[in-house]
Structure formats: structure tokens, C-alpha cells
C-alpha positions as CSV (number, residue, x, y, z in Angstrom):
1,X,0.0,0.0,0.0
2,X,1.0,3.4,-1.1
3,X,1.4,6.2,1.4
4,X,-1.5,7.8,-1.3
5,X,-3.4,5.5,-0.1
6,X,-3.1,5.5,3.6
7,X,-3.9,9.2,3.6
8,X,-6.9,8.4,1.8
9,X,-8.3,5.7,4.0
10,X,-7.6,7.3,6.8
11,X,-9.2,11.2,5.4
12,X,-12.6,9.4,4.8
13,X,-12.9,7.1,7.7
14,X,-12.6,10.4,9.5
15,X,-14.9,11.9,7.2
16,X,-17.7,9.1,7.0
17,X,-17.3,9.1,10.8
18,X,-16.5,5.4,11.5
19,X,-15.2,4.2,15.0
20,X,-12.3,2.1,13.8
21,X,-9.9,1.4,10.8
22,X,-8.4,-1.3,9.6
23,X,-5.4,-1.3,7.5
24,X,-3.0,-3.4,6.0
25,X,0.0,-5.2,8.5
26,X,3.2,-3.1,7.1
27,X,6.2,-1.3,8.2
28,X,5.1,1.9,6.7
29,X,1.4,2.2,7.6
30,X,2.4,0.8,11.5
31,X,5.1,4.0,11.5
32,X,2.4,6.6,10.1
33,X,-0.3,5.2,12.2
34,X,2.3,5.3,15.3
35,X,3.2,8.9,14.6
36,X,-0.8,10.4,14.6
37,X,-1.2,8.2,17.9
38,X,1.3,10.1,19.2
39,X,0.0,13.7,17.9
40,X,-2.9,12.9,19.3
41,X,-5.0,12.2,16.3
42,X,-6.3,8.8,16.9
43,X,-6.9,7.2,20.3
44,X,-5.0,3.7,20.1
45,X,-3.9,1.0,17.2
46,X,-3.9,-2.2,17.8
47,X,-2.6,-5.5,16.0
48,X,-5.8,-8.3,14.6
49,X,-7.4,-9.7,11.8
50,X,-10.2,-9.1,8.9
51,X,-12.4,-10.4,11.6
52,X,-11.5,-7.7,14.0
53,X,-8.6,-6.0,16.3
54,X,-7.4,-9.3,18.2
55,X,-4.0,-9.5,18.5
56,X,-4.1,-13.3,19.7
57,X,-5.5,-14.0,16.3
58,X,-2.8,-11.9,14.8
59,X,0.4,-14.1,15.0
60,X,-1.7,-17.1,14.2
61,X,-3.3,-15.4,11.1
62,X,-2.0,-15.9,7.5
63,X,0.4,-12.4,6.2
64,X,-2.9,-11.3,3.5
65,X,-5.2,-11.5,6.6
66,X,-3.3,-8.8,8.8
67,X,-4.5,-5.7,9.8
68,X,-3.6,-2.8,12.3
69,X,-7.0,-1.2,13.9
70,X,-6.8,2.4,14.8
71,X,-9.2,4.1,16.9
72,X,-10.1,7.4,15.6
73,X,-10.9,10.1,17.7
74,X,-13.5,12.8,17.4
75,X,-13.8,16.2,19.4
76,X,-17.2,17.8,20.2
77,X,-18.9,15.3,17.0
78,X,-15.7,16.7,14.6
79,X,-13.0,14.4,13.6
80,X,-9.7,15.6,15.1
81,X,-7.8,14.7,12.1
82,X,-9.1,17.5,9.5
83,X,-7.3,16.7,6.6
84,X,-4.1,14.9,5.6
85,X,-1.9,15.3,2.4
86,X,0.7,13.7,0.0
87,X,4.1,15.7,-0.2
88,X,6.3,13.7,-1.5
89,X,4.8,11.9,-4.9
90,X,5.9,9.2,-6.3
91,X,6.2,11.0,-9.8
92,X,7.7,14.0,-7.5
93,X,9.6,12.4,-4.5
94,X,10.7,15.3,-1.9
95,X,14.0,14.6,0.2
96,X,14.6,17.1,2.5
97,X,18.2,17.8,4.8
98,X,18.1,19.1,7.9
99,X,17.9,22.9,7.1
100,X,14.9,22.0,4.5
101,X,13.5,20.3,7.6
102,X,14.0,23.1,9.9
103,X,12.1,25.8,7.4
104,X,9.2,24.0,7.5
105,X,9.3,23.5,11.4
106,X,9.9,27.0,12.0
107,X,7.5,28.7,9.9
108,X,9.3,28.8,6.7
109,X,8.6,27.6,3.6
110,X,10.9,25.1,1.9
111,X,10.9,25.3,-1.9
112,X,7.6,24.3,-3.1
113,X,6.7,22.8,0.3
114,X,4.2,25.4,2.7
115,X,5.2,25.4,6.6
116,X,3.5,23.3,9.4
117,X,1.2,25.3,10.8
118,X,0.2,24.9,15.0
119,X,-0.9,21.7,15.6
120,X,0.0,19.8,12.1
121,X,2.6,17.2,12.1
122,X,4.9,15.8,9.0
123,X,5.7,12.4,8.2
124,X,9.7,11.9,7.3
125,X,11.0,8.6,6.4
126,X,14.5,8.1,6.8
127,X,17.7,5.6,5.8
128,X,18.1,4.9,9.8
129,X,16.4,1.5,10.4
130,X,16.0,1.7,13.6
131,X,13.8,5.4,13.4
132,X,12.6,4.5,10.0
133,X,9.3,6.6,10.4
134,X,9.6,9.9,12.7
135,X,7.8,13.0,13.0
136,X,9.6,16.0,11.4
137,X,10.4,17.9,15.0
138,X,12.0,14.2,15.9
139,X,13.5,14.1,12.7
140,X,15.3,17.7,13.5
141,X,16.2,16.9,16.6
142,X,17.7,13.6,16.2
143,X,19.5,15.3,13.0
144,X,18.1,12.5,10.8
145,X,17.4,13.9,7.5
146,X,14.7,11.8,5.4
147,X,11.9,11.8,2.7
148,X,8.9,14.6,3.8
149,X,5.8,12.2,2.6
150,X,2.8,13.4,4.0
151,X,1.4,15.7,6.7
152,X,-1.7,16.0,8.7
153,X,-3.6,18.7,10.5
């Protein structure tokens, strides 16, 4: 699953109003998930199946029947999450250093890319394998530049 496609799922589960999400079991879509649970844009995630978040089913389950449930959370009947976008493209990827990454956290704009505004967090993906996916204020302050590949407000 893209990243495209992640942002998608996510935007009109919000949108539709659901409770719950499931996605697909990855790398990528556990380390965006992870990084709204810690903004603060969904309430928990949790391993299970098609069936249903369970993760005693999970490790049992075949790899195609995988899924990580996210709880999405909603503020006075409006979704938290208002709306989340692509940056980087996959016809247009955007790789950012660490003074690209520090515009756009500081309230500059970087190139073609707007700043974060309060509250809106940035996806990087990076080469370290052990912070693969961070938020871009982690990103700056570990000094890990990476690839800027969505954001979310």
C-alpha cells in the first residue's frame, strides 16, 4: 500500500465518521499510524485480523489477513484529524536535509513545500532503520534527515 493510499483511508474514515480502521499489516502504515497516535490524532492502534482487532489472532493469522485497527478520535462530533496530504509523490519524491527540515518547522517555507502550521505534524521517512518513520520535530532533533511524505492537520 502506497502512502497515497493510507492518507486516503484514513481522510474518509474520518470523514464518514467510523469508529475504527483497519489497515493493512506493514512497516510503513504501523510508522504513520504510530506517529498520529502520538499527535494525538487517533486514540489507540492495535494488531488483529479481517475479523477484527485481536491480537491473539494476529500471529496465528496468515500475512494477507493482517490488519492494524486504529481508533479514531473525534472532538465535540468533529474528527480531530481534519485533513491529511501527499508531499512527496511518487512521480515527485521530496528529500529534504536538515535545514529544508527546519524551514518547514519553524515557519518557513521550503521550496515548493508550505510550513507546518500549529498543531500539524509531518511524516519523514529516513535511511536509519532503527527510526525508519519519525515526525519531522523528531527528525530535526535527532538530525536525521529523510523523505517529507505526508502531513496531517
Amino acid at each position: 500500500m502506497l502512502p497515497h493510499d493510507l492518507c486516503s483511508k484514513i481522510q474518509n474514515a474520518f470523514r464518514a465518521r467510523h469508529q475504527k480502521l483497519a489497515v493493512n499489516h506493514s512497516t510503513q502504515n504501523l510508522g504513520i499510524l504510530n506517529i498520529l497516535l502520538r499527535a494525538g490524532f487517533i486514540s489507540s492502534i492495535t494488531r488483529g485480523t479481517i475479523n477484527g482487532p485481536n491480537p491473539a489472532e494476529f500471529n496465528a493469522a496468515k500475512e494477507s489477513e493482517r490488519r492494524i485497527w486504529a481508533d479514531l478520535k473525534y472532538r465535540d462530533d468533529q474528527p480531530v484529524l481534519s485533513n491529511m496530504e501527499l508531499i512527496s509523490l511518487p512521480s515527485r519524491r521530496v528529500f529534504m536535509d536538515l535545514a529544508g527540515i527546519r524551514a518547514i518547522c519553524s515557519g518557513r517555507r521550503n521550496k515548493q513545500i508550505p510550513p507546518l502550521g500549529m498543531g500539524e505534524v509531518a511524516m519523514v521517512k529516513t535511511q536509519d532503520k532503527e527510526h525508519e518513520w519519525l515526525e519531522a520535530r523528531e527528525a530535526l532533533q535527532m538530525k536525521i534527515p529523510g523523505e517529507v511524505i505526508c502531513r496531517a492537520r
